[in-house]
Backbone as CSV, one residue per row, in Angstrom:
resi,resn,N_x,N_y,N_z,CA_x,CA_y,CA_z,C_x,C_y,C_z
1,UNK,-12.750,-43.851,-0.421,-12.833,-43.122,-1.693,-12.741,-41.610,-1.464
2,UNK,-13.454,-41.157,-0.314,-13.370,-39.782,0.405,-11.975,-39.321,-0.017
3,UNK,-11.456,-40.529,1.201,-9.844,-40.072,1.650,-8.997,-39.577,0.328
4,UNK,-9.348,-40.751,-0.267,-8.491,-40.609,-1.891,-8.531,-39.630,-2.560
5,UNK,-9.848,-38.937,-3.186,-10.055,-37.768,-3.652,-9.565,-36.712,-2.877
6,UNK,-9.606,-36.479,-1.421,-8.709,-35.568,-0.683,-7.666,-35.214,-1.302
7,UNK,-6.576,-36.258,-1.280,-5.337,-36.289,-1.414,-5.262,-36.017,-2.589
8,UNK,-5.793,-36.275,-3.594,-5.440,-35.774,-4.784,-5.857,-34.466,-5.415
9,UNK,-7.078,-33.873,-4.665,-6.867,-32.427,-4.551,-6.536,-31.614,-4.218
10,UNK,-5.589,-32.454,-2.579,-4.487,-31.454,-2.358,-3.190,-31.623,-2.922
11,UNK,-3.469,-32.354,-3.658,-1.864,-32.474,-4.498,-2.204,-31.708,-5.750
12,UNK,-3.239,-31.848,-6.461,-3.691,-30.623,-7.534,-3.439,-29.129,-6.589
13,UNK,-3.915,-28.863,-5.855,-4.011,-27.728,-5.163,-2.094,-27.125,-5.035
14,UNK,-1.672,-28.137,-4.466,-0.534,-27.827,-4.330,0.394,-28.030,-5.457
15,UNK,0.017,-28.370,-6.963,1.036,-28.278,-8.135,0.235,-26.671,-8.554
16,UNK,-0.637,-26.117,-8.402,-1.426,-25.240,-8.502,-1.104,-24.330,-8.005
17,UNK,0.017,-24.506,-6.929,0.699,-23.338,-6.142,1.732,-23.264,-6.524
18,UNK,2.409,-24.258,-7.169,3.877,-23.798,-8.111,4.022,-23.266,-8.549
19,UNK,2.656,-23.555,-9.817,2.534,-23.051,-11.379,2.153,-21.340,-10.728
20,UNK,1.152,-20.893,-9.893,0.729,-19.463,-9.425,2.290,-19.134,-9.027
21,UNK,3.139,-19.684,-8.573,4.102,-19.281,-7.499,4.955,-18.556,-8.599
22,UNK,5.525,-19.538,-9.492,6.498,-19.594,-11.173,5.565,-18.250,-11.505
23,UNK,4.316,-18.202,-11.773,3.746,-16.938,-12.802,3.554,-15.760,-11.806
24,UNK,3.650,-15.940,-11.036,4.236,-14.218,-9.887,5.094,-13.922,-10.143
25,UNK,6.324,-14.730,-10.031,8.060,-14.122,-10.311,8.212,-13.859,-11.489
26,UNK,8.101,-14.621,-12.238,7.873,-14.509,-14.041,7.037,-12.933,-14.232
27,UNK,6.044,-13.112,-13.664,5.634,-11.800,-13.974,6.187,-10.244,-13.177
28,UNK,7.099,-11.111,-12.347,7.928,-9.862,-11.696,9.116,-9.118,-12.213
29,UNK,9.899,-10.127,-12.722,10.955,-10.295,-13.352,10.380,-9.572,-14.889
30,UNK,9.252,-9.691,-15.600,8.945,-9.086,-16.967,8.742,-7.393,-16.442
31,UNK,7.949,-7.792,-15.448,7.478,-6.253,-15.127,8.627,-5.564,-14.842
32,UNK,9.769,-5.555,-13.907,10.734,-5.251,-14.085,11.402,-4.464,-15.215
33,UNK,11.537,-5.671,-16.883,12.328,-5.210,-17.539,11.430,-4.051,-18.355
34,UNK,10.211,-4.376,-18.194,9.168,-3.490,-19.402,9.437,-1.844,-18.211
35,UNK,9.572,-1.851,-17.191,9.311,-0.651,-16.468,10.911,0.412,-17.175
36,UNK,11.491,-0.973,-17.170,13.157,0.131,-17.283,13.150,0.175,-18.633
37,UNK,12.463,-0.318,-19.583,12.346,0.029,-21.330,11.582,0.750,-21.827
38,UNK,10.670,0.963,-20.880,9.286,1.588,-21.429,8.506,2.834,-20.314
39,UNK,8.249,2.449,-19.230,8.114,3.248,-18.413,8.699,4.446,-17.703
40,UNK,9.968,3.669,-16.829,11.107,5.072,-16.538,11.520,5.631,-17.850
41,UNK,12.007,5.507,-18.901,12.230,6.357,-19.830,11.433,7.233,-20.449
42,UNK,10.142,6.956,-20.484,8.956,7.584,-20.217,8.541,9.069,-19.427
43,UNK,9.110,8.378,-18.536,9.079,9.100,-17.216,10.337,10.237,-16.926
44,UNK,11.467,9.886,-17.197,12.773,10.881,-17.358,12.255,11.609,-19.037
45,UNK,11.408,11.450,-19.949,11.320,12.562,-20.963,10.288,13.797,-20.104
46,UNK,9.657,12.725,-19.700,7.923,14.076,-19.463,8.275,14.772,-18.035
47,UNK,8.750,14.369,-17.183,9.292,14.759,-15.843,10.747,14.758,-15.665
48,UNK,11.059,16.657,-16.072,12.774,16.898,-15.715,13.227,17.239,-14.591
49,UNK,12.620,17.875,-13.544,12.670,17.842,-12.583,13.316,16.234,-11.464
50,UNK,14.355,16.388,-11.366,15.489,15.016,-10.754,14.212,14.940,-9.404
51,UNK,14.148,15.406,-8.587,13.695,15.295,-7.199,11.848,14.457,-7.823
52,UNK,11.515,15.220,-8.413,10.308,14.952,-9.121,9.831,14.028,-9.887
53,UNK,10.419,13.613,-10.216,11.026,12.020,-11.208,10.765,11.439,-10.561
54,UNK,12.084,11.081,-8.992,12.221,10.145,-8.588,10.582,9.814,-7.570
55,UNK,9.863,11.086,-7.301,8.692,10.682,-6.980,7.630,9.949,-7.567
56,UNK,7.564,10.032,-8.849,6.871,9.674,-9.429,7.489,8.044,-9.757
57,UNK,8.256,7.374,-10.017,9.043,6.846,-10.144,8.478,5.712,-9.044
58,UNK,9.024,6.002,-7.766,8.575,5.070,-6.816,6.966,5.332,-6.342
59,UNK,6.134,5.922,-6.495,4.883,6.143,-6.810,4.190,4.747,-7.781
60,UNK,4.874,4.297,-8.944,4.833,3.344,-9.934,5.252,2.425,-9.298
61,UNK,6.316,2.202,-8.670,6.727,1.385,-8.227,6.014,0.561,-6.970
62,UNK,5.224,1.491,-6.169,4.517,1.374,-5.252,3.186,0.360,-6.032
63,UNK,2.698,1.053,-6.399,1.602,0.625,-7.336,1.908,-0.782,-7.910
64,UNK,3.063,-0.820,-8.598,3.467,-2.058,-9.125,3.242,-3.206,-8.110
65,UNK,4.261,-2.800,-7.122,4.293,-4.096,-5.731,2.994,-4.330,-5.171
66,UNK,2.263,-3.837,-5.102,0.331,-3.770,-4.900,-0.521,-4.819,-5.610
67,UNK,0.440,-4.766,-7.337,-0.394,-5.259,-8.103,0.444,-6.732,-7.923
68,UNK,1.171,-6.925,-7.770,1.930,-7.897,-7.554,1.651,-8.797,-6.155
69,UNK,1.408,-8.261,-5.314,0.622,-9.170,-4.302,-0.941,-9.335,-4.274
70,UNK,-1.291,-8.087,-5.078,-2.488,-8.517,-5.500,-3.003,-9.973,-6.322
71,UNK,-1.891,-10.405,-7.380,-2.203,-11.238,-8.183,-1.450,-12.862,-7.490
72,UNK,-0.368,-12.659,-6.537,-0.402,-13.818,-5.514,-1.321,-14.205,-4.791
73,UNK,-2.281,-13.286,-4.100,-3.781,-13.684,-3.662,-4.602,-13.959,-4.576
74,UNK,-5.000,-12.992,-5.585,-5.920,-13.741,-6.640,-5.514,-15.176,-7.135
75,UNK,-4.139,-15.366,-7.308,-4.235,-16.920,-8.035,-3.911,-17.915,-6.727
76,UNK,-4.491,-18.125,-5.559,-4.047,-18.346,-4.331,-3.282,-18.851,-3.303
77,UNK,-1.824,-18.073,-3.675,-0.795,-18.466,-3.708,-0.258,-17.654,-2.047
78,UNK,-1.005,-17.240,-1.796,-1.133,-16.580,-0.450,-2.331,-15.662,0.063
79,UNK,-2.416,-14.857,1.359,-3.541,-14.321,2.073,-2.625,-13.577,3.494
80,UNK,-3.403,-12.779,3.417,-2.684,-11.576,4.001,-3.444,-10.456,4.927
81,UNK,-2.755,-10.085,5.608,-3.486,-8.861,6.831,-2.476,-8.116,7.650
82,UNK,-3.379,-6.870,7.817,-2.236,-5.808,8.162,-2.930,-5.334,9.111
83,UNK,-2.085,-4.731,9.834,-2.884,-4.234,11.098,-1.992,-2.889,11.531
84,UNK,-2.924,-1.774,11.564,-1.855,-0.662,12.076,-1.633,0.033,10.818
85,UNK,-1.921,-0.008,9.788,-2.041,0.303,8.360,-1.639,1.931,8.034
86,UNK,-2.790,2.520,8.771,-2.549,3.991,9.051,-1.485,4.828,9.392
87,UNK,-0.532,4.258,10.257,0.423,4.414,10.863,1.929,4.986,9.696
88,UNK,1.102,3.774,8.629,2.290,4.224,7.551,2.345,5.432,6.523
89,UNK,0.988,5.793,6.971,0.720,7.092,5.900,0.739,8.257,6.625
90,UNK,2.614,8.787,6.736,3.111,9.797,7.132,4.473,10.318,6.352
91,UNK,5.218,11.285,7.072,6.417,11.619,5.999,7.486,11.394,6.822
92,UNK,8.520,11.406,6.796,9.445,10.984,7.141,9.814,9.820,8.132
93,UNK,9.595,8.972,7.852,9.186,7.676,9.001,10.552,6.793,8.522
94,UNK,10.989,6.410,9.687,12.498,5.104,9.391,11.108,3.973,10.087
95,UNK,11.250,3.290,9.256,10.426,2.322,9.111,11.133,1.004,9.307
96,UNK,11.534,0.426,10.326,12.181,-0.823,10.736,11.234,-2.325,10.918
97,UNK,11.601,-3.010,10.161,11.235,-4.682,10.160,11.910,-5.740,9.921
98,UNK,11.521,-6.547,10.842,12.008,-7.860,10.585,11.776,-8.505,9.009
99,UNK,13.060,-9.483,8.550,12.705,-10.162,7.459,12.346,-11.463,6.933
100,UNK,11.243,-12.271,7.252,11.152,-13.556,7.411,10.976,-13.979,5.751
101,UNK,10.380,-13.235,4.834,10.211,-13.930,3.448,11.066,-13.130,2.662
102,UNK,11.052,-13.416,1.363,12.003,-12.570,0.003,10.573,-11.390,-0.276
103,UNK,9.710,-11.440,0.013,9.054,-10.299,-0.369,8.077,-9.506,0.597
104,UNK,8.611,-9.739,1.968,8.501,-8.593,3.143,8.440,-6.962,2.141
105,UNK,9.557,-6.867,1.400,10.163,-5.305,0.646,9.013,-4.865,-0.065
106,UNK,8.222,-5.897,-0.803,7.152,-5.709,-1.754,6.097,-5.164,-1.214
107,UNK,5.667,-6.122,0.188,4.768,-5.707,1.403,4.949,-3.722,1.816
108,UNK,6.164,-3.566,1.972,5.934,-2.779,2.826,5.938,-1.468,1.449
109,UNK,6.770,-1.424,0.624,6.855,-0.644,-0.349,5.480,-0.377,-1.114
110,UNK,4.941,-1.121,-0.913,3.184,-1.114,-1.744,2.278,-0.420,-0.538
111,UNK,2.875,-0.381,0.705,1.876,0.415,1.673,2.108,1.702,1.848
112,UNK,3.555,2.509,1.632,4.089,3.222,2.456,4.150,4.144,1.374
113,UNK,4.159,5.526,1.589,4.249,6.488,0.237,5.336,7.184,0.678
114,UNK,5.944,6.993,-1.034,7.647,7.364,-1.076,8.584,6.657,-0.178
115,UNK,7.987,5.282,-0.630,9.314,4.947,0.148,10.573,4.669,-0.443
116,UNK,11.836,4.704,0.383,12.896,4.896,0.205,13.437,3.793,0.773
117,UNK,14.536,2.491,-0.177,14.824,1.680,0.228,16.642,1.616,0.410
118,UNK,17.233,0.984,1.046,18.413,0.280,1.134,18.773,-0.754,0.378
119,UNK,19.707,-0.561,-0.766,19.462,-2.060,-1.648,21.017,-2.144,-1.795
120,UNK,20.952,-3.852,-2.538,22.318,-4.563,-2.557,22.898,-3.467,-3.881
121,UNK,24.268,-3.651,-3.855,24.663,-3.159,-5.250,24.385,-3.829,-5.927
122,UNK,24.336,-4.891,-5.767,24.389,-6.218,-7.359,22.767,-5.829,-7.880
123,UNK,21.948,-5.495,-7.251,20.937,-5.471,-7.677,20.819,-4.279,-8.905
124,UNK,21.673,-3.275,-8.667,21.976,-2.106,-9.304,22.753,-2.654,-11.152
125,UNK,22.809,-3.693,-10.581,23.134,-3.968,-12.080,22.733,-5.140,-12.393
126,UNK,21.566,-5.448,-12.180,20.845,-7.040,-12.599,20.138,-6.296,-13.465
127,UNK,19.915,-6.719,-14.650,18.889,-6.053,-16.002,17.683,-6.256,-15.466
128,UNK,16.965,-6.971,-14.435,15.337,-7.187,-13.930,15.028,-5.841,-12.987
129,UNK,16.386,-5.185,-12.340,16.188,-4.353,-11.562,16.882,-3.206,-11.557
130,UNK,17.492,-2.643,-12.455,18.634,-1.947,-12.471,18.011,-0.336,-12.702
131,UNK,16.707,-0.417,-13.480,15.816,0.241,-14.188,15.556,0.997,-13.063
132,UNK,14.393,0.058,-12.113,13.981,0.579,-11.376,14.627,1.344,-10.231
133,UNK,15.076,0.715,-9.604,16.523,1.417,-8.833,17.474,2.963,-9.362
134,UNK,17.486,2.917,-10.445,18.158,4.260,-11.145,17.399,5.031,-10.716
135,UNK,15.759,4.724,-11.381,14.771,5.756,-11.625,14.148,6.332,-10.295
136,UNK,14.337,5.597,-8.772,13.549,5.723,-8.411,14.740,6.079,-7.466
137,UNK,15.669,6.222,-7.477,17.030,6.803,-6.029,17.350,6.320,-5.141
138,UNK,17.105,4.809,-5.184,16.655,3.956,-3.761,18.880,4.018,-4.091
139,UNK,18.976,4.000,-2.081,20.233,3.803,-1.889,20.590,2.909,-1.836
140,UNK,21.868,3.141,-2.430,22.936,1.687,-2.887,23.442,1.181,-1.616
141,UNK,24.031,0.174,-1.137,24.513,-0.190,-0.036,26.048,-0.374,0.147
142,UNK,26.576,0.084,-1.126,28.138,0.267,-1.586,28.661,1.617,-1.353
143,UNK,27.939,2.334,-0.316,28.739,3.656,-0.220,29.259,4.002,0.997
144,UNK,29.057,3.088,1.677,30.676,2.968,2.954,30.413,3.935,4.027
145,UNK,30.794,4.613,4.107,30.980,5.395,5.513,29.654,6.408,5.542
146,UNK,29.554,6.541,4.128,28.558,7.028,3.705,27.013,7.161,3.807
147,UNK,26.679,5.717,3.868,25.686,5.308,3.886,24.311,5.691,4.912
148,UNK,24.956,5.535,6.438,24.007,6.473,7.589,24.027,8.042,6.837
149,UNK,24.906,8.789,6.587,24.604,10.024,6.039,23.274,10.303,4.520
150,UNK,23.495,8.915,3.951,22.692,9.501,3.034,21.224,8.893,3.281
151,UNK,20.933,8.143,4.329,19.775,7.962,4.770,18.994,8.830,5.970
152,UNK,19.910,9.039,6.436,19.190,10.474,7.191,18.939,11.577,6.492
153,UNK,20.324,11.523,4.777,19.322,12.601,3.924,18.260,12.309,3.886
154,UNK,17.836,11.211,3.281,16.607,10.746,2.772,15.376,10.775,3.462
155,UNK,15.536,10.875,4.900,14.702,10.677,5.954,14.464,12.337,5.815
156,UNK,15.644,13.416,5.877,15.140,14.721,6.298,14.539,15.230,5.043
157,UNK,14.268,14.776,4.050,13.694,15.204,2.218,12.456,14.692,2.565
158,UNK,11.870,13.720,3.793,10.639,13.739,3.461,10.455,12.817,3.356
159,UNK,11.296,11.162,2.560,10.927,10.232,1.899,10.867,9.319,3.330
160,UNK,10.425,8.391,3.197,9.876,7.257,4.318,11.223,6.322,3.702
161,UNK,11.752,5.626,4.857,12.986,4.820,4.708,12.592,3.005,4.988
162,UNK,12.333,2.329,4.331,12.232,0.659,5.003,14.157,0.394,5.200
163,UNK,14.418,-0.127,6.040,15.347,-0.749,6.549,14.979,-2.243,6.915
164,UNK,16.112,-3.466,7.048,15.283,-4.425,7.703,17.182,-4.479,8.248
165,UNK,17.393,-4.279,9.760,17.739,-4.578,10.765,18.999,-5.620,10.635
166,UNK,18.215,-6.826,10.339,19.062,-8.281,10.222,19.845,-8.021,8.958
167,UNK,19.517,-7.399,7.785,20.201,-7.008,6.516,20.433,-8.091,5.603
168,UNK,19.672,-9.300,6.249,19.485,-10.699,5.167,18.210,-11.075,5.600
169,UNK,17.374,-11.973,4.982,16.205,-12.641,5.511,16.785,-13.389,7.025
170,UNK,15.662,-13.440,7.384,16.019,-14.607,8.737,16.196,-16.009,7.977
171,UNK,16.929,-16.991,8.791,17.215,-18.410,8.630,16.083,-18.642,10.112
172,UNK,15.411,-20.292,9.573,14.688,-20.729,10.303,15.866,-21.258,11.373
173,UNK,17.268,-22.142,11.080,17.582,-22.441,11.742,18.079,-21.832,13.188
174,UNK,18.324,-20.634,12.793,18.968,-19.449,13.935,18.592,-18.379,13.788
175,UNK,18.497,-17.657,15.000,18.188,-16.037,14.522,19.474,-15.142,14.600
176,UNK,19.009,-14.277,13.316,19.920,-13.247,12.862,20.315,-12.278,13.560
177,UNK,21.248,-12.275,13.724,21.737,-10.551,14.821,21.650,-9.779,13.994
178,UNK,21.170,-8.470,14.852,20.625,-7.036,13.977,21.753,-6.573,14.002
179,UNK,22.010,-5.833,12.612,23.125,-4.773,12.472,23.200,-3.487,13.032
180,UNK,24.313,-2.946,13.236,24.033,-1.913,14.389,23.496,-0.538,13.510
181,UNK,23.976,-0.539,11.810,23.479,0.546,11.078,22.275,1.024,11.102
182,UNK,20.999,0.382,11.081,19.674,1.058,11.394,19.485,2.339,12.833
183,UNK,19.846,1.338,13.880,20.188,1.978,14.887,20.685,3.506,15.027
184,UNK,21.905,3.270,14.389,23.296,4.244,14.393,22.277,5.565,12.956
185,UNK,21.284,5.136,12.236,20.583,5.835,11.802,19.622,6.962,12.428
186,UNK,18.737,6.181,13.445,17.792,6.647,14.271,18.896,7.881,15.016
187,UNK,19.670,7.234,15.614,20.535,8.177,16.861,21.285,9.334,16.612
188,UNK,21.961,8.878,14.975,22.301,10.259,14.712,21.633,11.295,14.115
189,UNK,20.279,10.141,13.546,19.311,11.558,12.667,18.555,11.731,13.860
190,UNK,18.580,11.453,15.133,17.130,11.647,15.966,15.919,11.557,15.516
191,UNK,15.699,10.512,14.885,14.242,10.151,14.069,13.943,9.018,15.164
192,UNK,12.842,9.223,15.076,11.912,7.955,16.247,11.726,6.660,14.659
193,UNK,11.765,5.763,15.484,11.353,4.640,14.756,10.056,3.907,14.758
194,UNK,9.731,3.406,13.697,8.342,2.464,13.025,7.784,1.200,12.917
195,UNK,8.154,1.031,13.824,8.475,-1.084,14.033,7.163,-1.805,13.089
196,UNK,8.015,-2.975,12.301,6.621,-3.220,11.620,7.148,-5.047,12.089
197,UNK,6.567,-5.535,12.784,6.953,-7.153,12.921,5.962,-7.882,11.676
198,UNK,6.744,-8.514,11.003,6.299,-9.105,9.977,6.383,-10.862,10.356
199,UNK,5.297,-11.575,10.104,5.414,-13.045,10.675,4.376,-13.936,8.700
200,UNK,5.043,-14.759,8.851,4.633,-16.140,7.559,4.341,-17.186,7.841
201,UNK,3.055,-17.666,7.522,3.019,-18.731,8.388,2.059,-19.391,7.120
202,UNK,2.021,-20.897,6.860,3.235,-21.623,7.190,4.766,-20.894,6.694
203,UNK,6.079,-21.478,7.064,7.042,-20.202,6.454,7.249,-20.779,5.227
204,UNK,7.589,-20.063,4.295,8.038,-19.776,3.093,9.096,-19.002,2.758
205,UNK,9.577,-18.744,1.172,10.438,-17.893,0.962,11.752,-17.126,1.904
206,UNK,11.983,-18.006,2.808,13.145,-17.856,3.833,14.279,-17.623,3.194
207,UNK,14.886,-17.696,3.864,16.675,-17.625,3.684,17.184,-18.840,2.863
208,UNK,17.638,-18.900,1.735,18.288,-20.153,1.503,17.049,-21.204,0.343
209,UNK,15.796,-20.567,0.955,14.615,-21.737,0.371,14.300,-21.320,-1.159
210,UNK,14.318,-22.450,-1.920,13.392,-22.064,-3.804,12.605,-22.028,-3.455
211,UNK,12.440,-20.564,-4.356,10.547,-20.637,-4.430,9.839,-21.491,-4.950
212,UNK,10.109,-22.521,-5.185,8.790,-23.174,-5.973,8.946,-24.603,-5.022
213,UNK,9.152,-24.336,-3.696,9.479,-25.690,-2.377,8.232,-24.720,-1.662
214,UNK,7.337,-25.047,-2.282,5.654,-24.105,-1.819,5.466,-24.901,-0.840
215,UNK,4.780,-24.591,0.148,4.032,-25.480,2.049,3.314,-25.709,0.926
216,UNK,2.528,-26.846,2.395,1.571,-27.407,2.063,-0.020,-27.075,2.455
217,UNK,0.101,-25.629,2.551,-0.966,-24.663,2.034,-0.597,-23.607,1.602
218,UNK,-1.792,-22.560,1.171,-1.436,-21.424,1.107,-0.893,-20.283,2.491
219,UNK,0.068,-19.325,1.832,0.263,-18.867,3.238,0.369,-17.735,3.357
220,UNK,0.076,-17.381,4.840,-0.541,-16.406,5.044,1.036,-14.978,5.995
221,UNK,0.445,-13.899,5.402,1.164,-12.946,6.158,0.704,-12.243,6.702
222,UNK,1.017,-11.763,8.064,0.398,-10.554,8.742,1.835,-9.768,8.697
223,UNK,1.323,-8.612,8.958,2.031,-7.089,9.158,1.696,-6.831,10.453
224,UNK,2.224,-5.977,11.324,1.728,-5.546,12.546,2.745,-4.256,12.537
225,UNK,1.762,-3.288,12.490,2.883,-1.555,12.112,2.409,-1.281,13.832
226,UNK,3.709,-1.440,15.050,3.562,-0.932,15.960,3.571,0.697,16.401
227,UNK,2.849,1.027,17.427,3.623,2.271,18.122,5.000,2.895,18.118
228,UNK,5.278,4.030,17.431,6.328,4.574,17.261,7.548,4.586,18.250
229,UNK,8.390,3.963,18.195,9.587,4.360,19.316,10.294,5.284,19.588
230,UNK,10.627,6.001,20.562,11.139,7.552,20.733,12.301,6.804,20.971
231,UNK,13.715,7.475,20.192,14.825,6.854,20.281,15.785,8.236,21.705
232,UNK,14.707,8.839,22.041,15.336,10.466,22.995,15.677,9.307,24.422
233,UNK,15.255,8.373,25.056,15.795,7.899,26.067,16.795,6.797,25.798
234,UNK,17.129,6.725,24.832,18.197,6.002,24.338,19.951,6.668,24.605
235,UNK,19.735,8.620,24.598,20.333,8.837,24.373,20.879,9.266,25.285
236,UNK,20.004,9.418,26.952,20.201,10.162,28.118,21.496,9.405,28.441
237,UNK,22.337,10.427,28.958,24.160,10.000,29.348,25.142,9.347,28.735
238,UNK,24.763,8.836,27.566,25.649,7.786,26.740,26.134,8.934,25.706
239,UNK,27.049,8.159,24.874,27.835,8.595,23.628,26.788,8.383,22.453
240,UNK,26.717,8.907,21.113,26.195,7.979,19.919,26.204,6.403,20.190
241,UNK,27.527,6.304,20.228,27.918,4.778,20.376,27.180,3.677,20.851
242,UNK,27.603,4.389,22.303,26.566,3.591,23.483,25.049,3.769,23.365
243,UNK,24.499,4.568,23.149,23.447,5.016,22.752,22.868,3.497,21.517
244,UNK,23.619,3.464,20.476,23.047,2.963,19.084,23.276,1.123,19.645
245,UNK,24.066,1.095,20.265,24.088,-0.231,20.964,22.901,-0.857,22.101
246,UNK,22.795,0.364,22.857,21.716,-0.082,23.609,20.052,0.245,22.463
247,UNK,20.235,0.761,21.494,18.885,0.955,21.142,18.770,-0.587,20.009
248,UNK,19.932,-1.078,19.750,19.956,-2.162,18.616,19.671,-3.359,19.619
249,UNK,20.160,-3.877,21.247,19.539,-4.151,22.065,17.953,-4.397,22.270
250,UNK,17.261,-3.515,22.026,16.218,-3.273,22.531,15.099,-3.769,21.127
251,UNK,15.891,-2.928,19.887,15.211,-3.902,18.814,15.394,-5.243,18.852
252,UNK,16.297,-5.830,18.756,16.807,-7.119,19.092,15.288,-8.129,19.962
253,UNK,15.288,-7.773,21.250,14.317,-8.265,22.045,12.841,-7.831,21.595
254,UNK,12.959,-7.242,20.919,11.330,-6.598,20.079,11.083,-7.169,19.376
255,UNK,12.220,-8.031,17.788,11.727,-8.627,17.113,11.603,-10.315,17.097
256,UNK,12.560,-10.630,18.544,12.463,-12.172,19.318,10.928,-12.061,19.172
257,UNK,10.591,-11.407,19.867,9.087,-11.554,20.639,8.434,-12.130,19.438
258,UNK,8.422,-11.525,18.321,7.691,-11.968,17.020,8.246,-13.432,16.633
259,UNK,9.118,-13.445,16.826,10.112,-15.130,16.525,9.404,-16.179,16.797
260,UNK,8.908,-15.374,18.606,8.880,-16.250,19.493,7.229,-16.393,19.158
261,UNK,6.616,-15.734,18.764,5.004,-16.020,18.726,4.830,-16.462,17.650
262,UNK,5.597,-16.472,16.460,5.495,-17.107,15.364,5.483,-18.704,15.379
263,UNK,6.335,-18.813,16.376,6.864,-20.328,16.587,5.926,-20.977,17.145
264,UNK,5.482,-19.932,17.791,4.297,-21.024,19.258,3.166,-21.714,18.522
């Protein structure tokens, strides 16, 4: 009779993680559209200042993603820990991580002040996100040759940069080769890098997976914001080139390690 009641409260438990799972996104997706109808417009009357805006802007936005993993733990749909926390409250930081879930971005954007993201174009014109993205200057990923240049702007203005390396979530089945652009960032802006290994366990929200194909518990994320990397011995005798290759190398074997302890 034990056994029985078990099972059926972990099967309550776990339709209980759908329904929390469905009313996070739902409430992400609203928050979204109310920010770009009501808020940023708000925000572009009372603050004319362009540079000033966009601070305030992702400031809200910050806040938002906070409240938003806040209310995945309250309805207990996950549990979470960070370690190294401090590390992120500085200015100009290229902030590099691995991507194992769809909301690693939320994680790190809710810790980090002013941060400055890399985003898809399509996102630039999805009505859930289009708002926010305008208001807040995050770079488009449609600007080509462009793109290392306007993130080392972004890096020398001050703003903190998340990048994630692989430039898609990881797939459980294989691991993702890192793109050489983060890299080719560090080397030509000479910015040291911020390693943040991000691990999910049980995994979730992967590559490819619906959200509402919830484990069969709640699950948990750690953060781990490592020791800063000096990208200056990267650069002794080599070209840019060679240089951004051997330093994408070296991330490469940095974020195995996390793969590899995740797995164990």
């Amino acid at each position: 009779m034990a056994l029985g009641a078990g099972v059926i409260g972990a099967r309550l438990n776990h339709a209980w993680r759908v329904v929390g799972t469905g009313l996070s996104f739902a409430s992400f997706g609203v928050g979204g559209v109310l920010l770009w109808l009501l808020v940023f417009p708000a925000i572009s009357l009372g603050v004319r200042d362009p540079a000033r805006r966009g601070r305030v802007a992702r400031r809200v936005i910050s806040r938002t993603f906070a409240g938003f993993i806040e209310l995945m733990r309250v309805l207990g749909v996950l549990t979470y820990e960070i370690r190294g926390a401090e590390r992120l409250q500085r200015r100009g930081l290229l902030v590099l991580a691995n991507h194992p879930t769809l909301i690693d971005v939320v994680f790190l954007v809710s810790l980090i002040p002013d941060a400055d993201c890399v985003v898809k174009s399509r996102l630039a014109r999805n009505p859930f996100t289009r708002g926010p993205i305008r208001a807040t200057g995050y770079i488009c990923n449609d600007s080509g040759a462009g793109l290392v240049h306007d993130c080392i702007a972004s890096l020398r203005s001050g703003k903190n940069l998340v990048i994630f390396p692989e430039g898609t979530r990881t797939r459980r089945d294989a691991p993702q080769p890192l793109q050489r652009g983060a890299a080719n960032i560090a080397i030509r802006g000479g910015v040291d890098i911020t390693p943040v290994r991000i691990s999910c366990t049980p995994p979730t929200l992967g590559k490819g997976e619906k959200w509402y194909r919830v484990p069969s518990r709640r699950f948990h994320v750690s953060l781990d914001v490592g020791d800063d990397l000096a990208v200056a011995p990267f650069l002794d005798g080599t070209t840019e080139a060679q240089a951004a290759r051997r330093l994408t190398d070296h991330l490469t074997g940095y974020f195995a390690m996390e793969r590899a302890r995740a797995s164990a």
